[in-house]
LUMFISE-707761 format. One record per residue (C-alpha): x, y, z. Coordinates in steps of 0.5 Angstrom, whole numbers, plus 500, padded with zeros to 3 digits. Example, Ala and Ser with C-alpha at 12.3 -4.5 7.8 and 13.67 -1.06 7.14 Angstrom:
2
525491516 527498514 
This chain:
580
388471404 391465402 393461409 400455408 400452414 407448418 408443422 410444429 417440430 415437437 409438441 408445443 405447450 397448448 392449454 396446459 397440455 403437449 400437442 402437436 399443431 399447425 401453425 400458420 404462415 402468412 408471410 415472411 416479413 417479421 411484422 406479418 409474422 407476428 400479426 399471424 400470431 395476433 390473427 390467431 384465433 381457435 378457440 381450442 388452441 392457446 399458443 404461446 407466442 414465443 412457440 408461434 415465432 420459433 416454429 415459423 423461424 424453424 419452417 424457414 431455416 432460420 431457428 430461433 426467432 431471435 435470429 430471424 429479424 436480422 437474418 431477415 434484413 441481412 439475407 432474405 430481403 438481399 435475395 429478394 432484390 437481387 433476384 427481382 423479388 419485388 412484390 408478395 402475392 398474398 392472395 394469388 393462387 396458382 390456378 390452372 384451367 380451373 383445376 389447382 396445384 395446391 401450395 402443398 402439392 408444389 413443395 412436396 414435389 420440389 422438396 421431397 421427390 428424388 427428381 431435381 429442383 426445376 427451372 419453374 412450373 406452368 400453373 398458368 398464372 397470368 396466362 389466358 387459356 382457352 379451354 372450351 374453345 378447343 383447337 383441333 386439326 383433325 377435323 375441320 367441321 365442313 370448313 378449312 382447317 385454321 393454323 393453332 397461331 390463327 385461332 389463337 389470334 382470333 380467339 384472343 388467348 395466350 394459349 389453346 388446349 387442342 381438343 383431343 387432349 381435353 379429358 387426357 390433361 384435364 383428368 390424367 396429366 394434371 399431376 406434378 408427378 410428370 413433367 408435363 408442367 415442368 420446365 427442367 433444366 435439361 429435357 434429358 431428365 422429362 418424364 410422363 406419368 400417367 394417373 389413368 390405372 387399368 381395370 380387373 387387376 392388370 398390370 399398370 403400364 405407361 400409354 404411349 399414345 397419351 405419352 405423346 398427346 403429354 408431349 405435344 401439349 407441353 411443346 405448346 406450353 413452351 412457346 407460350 411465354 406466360 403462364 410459367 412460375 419461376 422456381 429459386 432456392 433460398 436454401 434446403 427449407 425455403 423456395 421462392 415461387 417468381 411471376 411476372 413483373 416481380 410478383 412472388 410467393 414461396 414454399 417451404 418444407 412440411 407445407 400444409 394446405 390447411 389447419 388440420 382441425 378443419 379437416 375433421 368430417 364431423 367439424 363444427 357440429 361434433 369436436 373429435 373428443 365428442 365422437 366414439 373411439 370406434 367411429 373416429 378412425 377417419 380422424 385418427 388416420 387423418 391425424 397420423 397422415 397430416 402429423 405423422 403422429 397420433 395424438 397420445 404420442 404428443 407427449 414424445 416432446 424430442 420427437 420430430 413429428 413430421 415425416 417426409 414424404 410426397 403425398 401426390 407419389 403415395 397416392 399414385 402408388 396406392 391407386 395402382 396397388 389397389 386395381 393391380 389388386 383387384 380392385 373396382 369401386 375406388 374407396 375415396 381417397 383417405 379411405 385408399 391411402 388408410 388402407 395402403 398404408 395398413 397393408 405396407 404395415 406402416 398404420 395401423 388402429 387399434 378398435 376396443 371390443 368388449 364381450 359382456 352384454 349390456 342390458 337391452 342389447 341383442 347377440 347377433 352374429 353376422 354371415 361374415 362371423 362377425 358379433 354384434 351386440 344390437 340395440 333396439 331403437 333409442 327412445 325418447 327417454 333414454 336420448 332425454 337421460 343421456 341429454 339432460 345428465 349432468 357429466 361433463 359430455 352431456 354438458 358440454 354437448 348440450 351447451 355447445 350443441 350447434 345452432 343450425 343442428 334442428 331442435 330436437 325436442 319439437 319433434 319428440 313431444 310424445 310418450 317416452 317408449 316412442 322411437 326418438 327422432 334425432 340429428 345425425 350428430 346427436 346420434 353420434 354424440 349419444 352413441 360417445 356418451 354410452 361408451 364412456 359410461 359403460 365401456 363399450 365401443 358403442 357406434 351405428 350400424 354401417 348399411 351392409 350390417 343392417 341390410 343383413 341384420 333385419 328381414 324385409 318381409 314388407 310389400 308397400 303398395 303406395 310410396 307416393 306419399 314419402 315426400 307429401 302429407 299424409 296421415 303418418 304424421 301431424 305438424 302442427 304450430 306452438 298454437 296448435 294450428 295443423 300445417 298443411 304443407 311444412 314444405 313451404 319456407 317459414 321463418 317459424 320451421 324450428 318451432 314447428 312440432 311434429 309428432 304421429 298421428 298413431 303409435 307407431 308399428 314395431 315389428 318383432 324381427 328373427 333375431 330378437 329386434 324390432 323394426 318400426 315401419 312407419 312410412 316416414 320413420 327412417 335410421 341412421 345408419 354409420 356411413 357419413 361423407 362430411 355433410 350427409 349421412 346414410 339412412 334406411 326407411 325400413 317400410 321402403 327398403 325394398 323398392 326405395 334404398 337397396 341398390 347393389 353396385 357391385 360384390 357387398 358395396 351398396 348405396 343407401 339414400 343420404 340426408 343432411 345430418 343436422 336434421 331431424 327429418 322434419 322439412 321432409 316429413 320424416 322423423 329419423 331415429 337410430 340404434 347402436 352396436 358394438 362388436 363382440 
């Protein structure tokens, strides 16, 4: 079942404590209502029921719920008849050529754009497009060309997208920002956005060429008569959604696509309470942008919470700020809006620092006048202390650490002064411990700062053996019995140990650290994108990890974050930093 989701007005009573959340919405009917409430399951979430039924009535227009089962029976189901509304679509989405308007991009677009509500929106549903099998008339292959209706016939399809508009519609017309998918009441009132922006800071401006290929492809759509959703307003927070033969779905103001916890990068593995403050600004702004609110403003109970704005426009508008700006390898997304957001003043996060020196830690200034506070590699020992203490984060950790995270203790069976070997979540989740001990905004080093921090005085002759057995390492079985090829599926892997063949070489470095260059050694390093995590094999960082795109942006070798590095043949460990 396809789930929209709805901001809580005010904070709500969740566990004892005010929050902010995002209640879901299954249907309109008061008994599905109330099934959402007993379908509710997070097991960090305790909702009262009565604030489930209140905020889905208020989502509506229809506050409190006491009023909303006769407003039901007496208003909406009238509507529903009167205007052949006559069976939900639950789980039909709103697909278009295997692109898809959200749920949410649809209501931000009929209920907070300066545009008026249209007539309805092609999203293709119950309409067979044709979008490999393209119809083109400027070239005819060596044969007549064939009319759009005769290969339409022929092709057996509601509706062909002629070729030369592939990548234009594909890649640029598919937004709810134009026209091009919108049937207004009066063509006087169509506009045609573009979402294609220029390159080495000129200025935005429409092309009227692909304006007009836009005018084209939305002449063909009108003809076709499927394939168009038909929009009615119920009132100024609901809007009805009308296929063919009846079917229906709605929106409503304040929609959101999914539960705001399944949006933290670092979910399951790591709740955002586990993570340090200084790593945890994608989820502070992810908080802000979702709520409108950060999460210590929760306490403003008699503060509406949401914020009117159309997320589609605010990204359009940033993506032209950015290249009008100068801009040339785009940053993701969220990272583009933080960023605009910041800029316009209207966000901003707050990044503890901290000045005295923590025993262990190495000062070292960066070329941007930047001071970072280093540590050598975490040993064994001191990942063991923070693992086995008894504060309520190492025990939570440990306790709820996840299952498909890899043991960690199989491949760290040797003395404690040795590099420790670890999952990307348990670096995240040490570097959090060592920041509620002491203070600091302790975090990894991000790829730019450890390319600049450390030398690279190395010359690897063979790099043959990153990815098969050699030497460096020795995995061997609960019995002892030495693994040839750990490559191989085995339905034992996670009690498989690994440990070095030799003491590890560390190599003194400029500033004070020391590198160990053992060819299936590696760090971690800060960037994470929600799966894998950035890493550096110092013995190879030369010929294997430093590929400069453009300016200081870089790309660094990835790995997934649950593993220590052993289905690899490596062992990947990490340092911590903070800033001055």
């Amino acid at each position: 079942m396809l789930k929209k989701f709805v901001l809580s007005r005010y904070a709500v009573e969740c566990n004892g404590s005010p929050r902010f959340v995002a209640i879901p919405v299954v249907g309109l009917n008061p008994d599905m209502i109330k099934q959402g409430y007993r379908d509710l399951q997070r097991s960090d979430l305790s909702l009262k029921k009565n604030d489930y039924l209140n905020r889905v009535a208020d989502a509506i227009g229809i506050y409190p719920w006491g009023k909303y089962e006769s407003f039901y029976e007496n208003n909406i189901v009238p509507f529903l008849e009167q205007n052949t509304l006559t069976f939900y679509a639950q789980d039909h989405g709103v697909d278009l050529l295997g692109n898809r308007f959200t749920f949410r991009s649809i209501a931000d677009r009929l209920f907070f754009s300066d545009r008026p509500i249209p007539k309805a929106i092609f999203t293709g549903y119950g309409c067979n497009i044709d979008h490999e099998y393209f119809y083109n008339p400027s070239v005819a292959f060596g044969k007549p060309v064939k009319s759009y209706d005769e290969i339409v016939s022929e092709a057996n399809v509601d509706l062909l997208i002629p070729f030369r508009h592939k990548n234009n519609f594909l890649g640029i017309f598919n937004n709810l920002l134009g026209d091009v998918f919108i049937l207004n009441h009066s063509h006087e009132d169509d506009r045609y956005i573009v979402t294609s922006y220029p390159q080495n800071g000129e200025k935005y401006k429409t092309n009227e060429s692909m304006i007009e290929d836009a005018k084209e492809l939305k002449k063909l759509m009108l003809q076709c008569a499927k394939g168009w959703i038909e929009i009615i307003p119920f009132n100024e927070h609901l809007i009805f959604l009308k296929g063919p033969n009846g079917i229906y779905d709605f929106v409503f103001k304040h929609l959101r696509n999914s539960d705001f916890e399944d949006q933290s990068p670092f979910r399951p593995y790591l709740n955002h309470d586990r993570i340090p403050s200084v790593m945890n600004e994608t989820y502070d702004f992810a908080r802000w942008l979702y709520f409108g609110r950060k999460e210590d403003d929760s306490k403003k109970k008699q503060q509406d919470a949401r914020r009117s704005y159309w997320l589609e426009e605010l990204q359009h508008h940033a993506n032209i700020d950015f290249y009008e700006s100068g801009g040339r390898i785009h940053p993701g997304h969220e990272n583009l809006l933080k960023n605009y957001f910041e800029k316009m003043g209207e966000y901003s996060y707050t990044k503890k620092t901290k000045s005295d020196q923590l025993p262990g830690f190495k000062e070292i200034e960066l070329a941007n006048g930047k001071v970072l506070f280093t540590s050598d590699l975490i040993t064994i020992g001191e990942f063991s202390e923070f693992y086995n203490d008894e504060s309520s984060h190492s025990k939570s950790y440990r306790e709820g650490r996840h299952p498909e995270n890899d043991i960690w203790e199989t491949v760290n069976l040797e003395p404690d002064n040795y590099p420790v070997a670890v999952t990307y979540y348990d670096a995240v989740a040490y570097c959090r411990w060592v920041e509620l001990k002491h203070n600091a905004p302790v975090r990894l080093l991000s790829a730019i700062e450890w390319y600049e921090m450390f030398d690279n005085p190395f010359k690897v002759s063979d790099l043959n053996g990153l990815n098969r057995w050699s030497d460096d390492l020795i995995c061997f079985t609960p019995a002892n019995d030495v693994i040839e090829d750990i490559t191989k599926p085995r339905n034992d892997f996670q009690e498989i140990y690994v440990r070095f063949k030799n003491p590890p070489e560390m190599i003194p470095q400029s500033n004070g650290l020391q590198l160990c260059i053992n060819h299936h050694f590696s760090e971690w390093l800060l960037e994470f994108n929600g799966h894998d995590a950035a890493m550096v094999t110092p013995s190879l960082m030369k010929p294997l990890t430093l590929s400069f795109l453009s300016g200081d942006e870089l790309s660094t070798p990835s790995f997934s974050a649950e593993s220590t590095g052993k289905y690899k043949y490596q062992k990947i460990g990490f340092r911590i930093c903070y800033e001055k």
